[in-house]
C-alpha positions as CSV (number, residue, x, y, z in Angstrom):
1,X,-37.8,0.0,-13.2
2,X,-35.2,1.6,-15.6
3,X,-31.8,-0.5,-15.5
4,X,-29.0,1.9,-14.5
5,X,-25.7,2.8,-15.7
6,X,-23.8,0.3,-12.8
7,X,-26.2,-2.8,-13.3
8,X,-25.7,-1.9,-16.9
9,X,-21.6,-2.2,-16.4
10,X,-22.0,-5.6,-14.3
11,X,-24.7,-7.4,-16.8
12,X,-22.2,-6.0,-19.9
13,X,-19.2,-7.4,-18.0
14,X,-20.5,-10.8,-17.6
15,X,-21.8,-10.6,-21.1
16,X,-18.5,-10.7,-22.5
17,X,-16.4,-12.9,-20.3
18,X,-19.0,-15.7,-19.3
19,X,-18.3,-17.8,-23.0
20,X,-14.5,-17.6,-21.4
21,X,-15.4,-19.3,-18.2
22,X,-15.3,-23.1,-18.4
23,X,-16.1,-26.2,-15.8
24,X,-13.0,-28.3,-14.8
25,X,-13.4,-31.9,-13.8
26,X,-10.8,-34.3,-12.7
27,X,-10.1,-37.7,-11.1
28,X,-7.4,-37.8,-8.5
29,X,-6.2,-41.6,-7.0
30,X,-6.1,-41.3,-3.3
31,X,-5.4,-44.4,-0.8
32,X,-7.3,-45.6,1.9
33,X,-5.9,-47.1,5.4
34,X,-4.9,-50.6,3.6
35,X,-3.3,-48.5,0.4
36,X,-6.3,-49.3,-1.7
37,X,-5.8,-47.2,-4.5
38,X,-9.8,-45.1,-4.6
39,X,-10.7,-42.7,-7.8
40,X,-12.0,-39.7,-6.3
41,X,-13.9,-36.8,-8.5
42,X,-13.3,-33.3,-8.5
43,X,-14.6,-29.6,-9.7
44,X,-13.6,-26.7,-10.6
45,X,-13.8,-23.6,-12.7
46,X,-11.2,-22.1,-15.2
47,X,-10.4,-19.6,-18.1
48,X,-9.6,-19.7,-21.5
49,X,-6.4,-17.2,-21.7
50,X,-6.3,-18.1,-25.7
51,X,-8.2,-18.5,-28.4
52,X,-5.8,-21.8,-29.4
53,X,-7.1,-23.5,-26.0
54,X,-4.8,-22.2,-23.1
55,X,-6.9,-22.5,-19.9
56,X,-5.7,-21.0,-16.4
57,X,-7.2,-22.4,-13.3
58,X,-6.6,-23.5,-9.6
59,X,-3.1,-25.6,-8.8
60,X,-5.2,-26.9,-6.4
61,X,-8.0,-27.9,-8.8
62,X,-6.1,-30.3,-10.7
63,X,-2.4,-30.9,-9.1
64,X,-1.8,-34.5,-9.1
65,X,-4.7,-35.7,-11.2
66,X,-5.4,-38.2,-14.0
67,X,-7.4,-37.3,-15.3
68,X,-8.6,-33.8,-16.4
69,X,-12.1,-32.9,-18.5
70,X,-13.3,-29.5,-19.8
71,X,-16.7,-28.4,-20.4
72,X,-16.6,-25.3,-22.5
73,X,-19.7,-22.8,-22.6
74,X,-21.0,-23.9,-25.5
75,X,-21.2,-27.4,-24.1
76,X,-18.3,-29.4,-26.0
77,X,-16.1,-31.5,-23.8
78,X,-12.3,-32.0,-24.1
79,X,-9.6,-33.7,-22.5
80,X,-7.0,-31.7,-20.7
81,X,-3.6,-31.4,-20.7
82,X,-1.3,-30.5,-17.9
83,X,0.8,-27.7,-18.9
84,X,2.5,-26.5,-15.4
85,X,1.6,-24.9,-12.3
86,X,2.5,-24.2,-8.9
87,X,1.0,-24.8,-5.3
88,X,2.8,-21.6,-3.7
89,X,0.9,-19.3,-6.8
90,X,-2.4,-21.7,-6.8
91,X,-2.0,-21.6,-10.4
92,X,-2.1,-23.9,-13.3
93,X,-2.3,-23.9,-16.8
94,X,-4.3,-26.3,-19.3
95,X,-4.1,-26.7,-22.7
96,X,-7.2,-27.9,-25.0
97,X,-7.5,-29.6,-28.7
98,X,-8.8,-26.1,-29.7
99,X,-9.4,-23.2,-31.6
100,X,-11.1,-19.7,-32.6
101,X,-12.3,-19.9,-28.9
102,X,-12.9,-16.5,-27.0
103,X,-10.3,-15.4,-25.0
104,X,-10.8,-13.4,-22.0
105,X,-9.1,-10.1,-21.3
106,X,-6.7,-9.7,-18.3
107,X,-6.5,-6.4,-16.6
108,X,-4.1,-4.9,-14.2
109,X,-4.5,-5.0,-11.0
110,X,-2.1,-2.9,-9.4
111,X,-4.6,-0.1,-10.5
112,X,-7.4,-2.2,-7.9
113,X,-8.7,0.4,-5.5
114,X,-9.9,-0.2,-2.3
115,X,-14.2,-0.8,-2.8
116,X,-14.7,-0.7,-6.2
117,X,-17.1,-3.8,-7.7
118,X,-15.8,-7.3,-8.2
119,X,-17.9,-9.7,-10.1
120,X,-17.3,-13.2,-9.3
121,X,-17.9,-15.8,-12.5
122,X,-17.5,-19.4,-11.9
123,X,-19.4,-23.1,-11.9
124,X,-20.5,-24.6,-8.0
125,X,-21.9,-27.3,-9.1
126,X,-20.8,-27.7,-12.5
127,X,-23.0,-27.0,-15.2
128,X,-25.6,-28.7,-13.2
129,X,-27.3,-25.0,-12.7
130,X,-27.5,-24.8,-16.3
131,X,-24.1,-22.4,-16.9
132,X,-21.8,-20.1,-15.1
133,X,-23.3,-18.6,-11.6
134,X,-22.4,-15.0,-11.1
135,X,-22.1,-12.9,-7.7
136,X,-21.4,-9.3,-6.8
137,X,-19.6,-7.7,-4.1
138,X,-16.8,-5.3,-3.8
139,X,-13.4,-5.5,-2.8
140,X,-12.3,-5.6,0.5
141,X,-8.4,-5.6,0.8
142,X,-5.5,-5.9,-1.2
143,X,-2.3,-8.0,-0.9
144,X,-3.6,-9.9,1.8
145,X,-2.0,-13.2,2.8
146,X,-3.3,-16.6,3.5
147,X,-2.0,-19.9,5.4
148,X,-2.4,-22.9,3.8
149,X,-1.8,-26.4,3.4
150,X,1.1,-25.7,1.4
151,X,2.4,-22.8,3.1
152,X,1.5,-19.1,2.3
153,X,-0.5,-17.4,-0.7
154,X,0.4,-14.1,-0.8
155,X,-0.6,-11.2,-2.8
156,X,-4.3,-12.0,-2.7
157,X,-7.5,-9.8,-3.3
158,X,-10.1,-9.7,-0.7
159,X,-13.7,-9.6,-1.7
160,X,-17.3,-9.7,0.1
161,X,-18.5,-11.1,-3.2
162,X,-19.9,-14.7,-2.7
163,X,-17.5,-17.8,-3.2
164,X,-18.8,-21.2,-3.3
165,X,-16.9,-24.5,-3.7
166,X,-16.6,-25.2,-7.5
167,X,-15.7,-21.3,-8.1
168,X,-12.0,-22.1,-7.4
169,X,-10.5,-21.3,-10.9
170,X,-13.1,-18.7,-11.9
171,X,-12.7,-15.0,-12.8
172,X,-13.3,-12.2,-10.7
173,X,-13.8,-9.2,-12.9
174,X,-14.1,-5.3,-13.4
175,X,-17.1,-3.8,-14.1
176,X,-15.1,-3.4,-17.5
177,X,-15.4,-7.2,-18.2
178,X,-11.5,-7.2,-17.6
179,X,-9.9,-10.2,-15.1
180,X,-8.5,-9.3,-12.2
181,X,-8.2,-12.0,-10.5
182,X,-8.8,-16.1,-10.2
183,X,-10.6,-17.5,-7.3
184,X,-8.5,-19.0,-5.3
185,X,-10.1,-20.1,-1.6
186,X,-12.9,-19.3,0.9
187,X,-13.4,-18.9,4.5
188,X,-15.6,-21.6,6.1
189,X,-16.4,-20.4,9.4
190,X,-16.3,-16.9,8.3
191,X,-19.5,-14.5,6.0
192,X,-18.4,-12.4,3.0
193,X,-14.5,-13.5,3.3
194,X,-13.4,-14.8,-0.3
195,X,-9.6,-14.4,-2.1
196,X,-8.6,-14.4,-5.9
197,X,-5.0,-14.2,-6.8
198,X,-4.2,-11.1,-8.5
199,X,-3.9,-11.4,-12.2
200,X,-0.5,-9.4,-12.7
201,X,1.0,-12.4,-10.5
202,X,-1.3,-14.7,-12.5
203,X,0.5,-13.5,-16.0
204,X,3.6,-14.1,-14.5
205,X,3.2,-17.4,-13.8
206,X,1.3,-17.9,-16.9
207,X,4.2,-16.6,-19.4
208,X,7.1,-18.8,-17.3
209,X,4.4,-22.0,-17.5
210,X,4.3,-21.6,-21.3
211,X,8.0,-20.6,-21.6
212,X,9.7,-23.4,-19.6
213,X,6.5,-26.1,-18.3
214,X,7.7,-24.7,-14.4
215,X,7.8,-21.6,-12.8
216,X,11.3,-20.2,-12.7
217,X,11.8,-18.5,-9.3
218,X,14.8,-16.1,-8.3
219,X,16.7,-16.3,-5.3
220,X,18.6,-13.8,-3.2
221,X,19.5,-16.1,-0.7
222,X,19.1,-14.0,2.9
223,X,16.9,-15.5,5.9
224,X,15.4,-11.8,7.3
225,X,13.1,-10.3,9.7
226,X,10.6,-7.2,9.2
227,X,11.7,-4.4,11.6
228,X,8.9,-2.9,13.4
229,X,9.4,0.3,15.6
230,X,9.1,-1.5,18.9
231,X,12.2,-4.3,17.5
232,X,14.1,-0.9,16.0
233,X,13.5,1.0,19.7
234,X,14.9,-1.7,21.4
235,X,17.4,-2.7,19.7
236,X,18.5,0.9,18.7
237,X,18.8,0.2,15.3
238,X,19.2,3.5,13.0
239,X,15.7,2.7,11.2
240,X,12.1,1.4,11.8
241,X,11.4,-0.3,8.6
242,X,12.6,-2.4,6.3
243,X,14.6,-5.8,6.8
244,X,17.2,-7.4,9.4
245,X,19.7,-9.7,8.0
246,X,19.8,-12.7,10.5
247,X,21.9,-15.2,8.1
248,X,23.1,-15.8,4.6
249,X,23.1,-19.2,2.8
250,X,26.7,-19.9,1.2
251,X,27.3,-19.7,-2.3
252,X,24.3,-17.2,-2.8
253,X,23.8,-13.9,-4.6
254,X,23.4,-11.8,-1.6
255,X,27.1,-13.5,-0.3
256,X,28.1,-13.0,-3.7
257,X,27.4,-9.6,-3.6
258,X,29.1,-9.0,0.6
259,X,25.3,-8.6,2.2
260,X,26.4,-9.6,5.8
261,X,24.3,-10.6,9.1
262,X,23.2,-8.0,10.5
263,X,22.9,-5.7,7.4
264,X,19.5,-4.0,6.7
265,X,17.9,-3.7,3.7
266,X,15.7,-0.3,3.2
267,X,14.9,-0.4,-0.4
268,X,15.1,-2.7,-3.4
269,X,15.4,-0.3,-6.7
270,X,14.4,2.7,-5.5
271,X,11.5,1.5,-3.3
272,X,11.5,1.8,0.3
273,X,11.1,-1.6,2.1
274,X,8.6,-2.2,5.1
275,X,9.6,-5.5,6.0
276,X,10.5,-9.1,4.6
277,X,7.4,-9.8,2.9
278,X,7.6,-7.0,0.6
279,X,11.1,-7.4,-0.4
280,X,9.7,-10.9,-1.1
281,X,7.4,-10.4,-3.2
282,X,9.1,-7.6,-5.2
283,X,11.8,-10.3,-5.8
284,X,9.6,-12.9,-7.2
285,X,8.0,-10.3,-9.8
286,X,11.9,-10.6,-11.3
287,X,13.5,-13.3,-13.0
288,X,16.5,-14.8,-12.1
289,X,19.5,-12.9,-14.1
290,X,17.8,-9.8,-13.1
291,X,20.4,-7.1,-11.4
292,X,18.6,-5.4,-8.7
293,X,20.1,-2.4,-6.1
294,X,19.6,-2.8,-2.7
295,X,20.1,-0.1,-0.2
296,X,22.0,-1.2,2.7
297,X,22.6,0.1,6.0
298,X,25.3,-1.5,8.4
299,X,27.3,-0.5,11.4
300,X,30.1,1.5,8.9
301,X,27.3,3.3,7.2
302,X,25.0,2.8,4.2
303,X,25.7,1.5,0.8
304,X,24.4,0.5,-2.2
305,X,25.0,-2.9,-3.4
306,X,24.1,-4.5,-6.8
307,X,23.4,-8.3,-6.5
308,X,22.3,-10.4,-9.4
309,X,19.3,-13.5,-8.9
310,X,20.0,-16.3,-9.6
311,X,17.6,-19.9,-10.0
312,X,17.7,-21.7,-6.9
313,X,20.2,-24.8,-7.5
């Protein structure tokens, strides 16, 4: 049977980014009920961002331990180095003891559609299997959000496309061989229900882990609530979308800038709001310094007011 032009696209794709994909190993101390102090071993998948040995991977892969190992490809081992990362992205960086390695390309995936392929790279078991294990599916959903031990992971990519413990870390790709996303978590109880972080979010977090070891997050400093058309009906308010004011923490840049409880937000920079956690995550894809215009509506009318972020203190 004559290979066609898709299976063509997914076998090329993998091609090129498998020698990118790498096996992450670690050794986190955890206590048991008398405080004994017990080495527990963990796994992972990441990828080499750089061809001078910058790796991406999972926060929760290899937060907090002492040790971190990484298999390359090509079967040479190095020890790790903790750049930076954080819990609420899921993301971490690594640096290696090397060079001339082969970089993997990220894409962009605000472009994602709705149901085109996504191609799942990543290690299960390690290299136990021999290599990298691949999977197929498509993707499901876009900027979906999960609850987790931490709190919530937002702007995540839905896929049907097998994830198995051990893939945490991994790429999900294009059927161009371009990243657009890192594993991030699976459902247990649930078939065909995987997420990956989307890559834009990754390469912010990426260029503020190798500019300053920590990602720098801007604040605007208002506690809201999304208004939906049955809160806007019954509470008469002049719109039925965007974001209710309920209070304003002292000393921020929305009091800086005379937002007000009970003030609603209906746009950051020209884009219409539809609730709080839009305007939230269109504020962390700034940086703190960053002027944004908010449109404002109140009871004297609507306004347009300039605030500044600023780094939470």
């Amino acid at each position: 049977m004559p290979i066609t032009s898709l299976e063509e696209a997914i076998t090329g794709a993998v091609e090129k980014v498998t020698p990118s994909v790498v096996s992450v190993s670690t050794v986190k101390i955890f206590h048991d009920y008398v405080f004994r102090p017990l080495p527990v071993e963990g796994m992972g998948s990441g990828l080499i961002i750089s061809k001078d040995g910058y790796i991406v991977t999972n926060y929760h892969v290899v937060g907090r331990s002492r040790k971190i190992q990484v298999l390359l490809h090509d079967g040479r081992r190095f020890d790790a180095a903790y750049v930076g990362g954080d819990p609420s992205y899921d993301v971490a960086l690594l640096k290696i003891d090397a060079d001339n390695l082969k970089a993997a390309t990220l894409g962009d995936s605000d472009k994602l559609r709705v149901g085109q392929i996504a191609i799942v790279i990543g290690n299960p078991l390690g290299f136990m299997l021999g290599g990298p294990t691949v999977t197929v599916g498509v993707i499901s959903a876009l900027k979906r959000k999960i609850k987790t031990d931490i709190g919530y992971v937002e702007e995540l990519i839905q896929t049907d496309a097998p994830i198995n413990p051990g893939n945490s870390g991994g790429p999900i790709l294009n059927t161009d061989g371009e990243v657009i996303g890192i594993s991030t978590a699976i459902i247990p109880y649930a078939q065909g229900i995987g997420f990956a972080i989307s890559i834009n979010v990754v390469k912010n977090v990426l260029e503020q882990l190798i500019k300053y070891g920590r990602v720098v997050k801007p604040w605007l400093g208002i506690y809201g609530v999304s208004i939906m058309p049955q809160l806007s009906e019954y509470y008469g308010l002049p719109v039925s979308s965007g974001v209710l004011v309920v209070d304003v923490a002292p000393g921020s840049p929305a009091e800086e800038a005379g937002i007000m409880r009970g003030d609603i937000i209906v746009s950051i920079d020209g884009t219409a709001l539809s609730g709080i956690e839009e305007l939230k995550s269109i504020i962390e894809r700034r940086k703190p310094g960053r002027t944004v215009s908010l449109r404002v509506i109140s009871y004297y009318g609507a306004r347009d007011v300039s605030v500044t972020l600023a780094e939470p203190e």
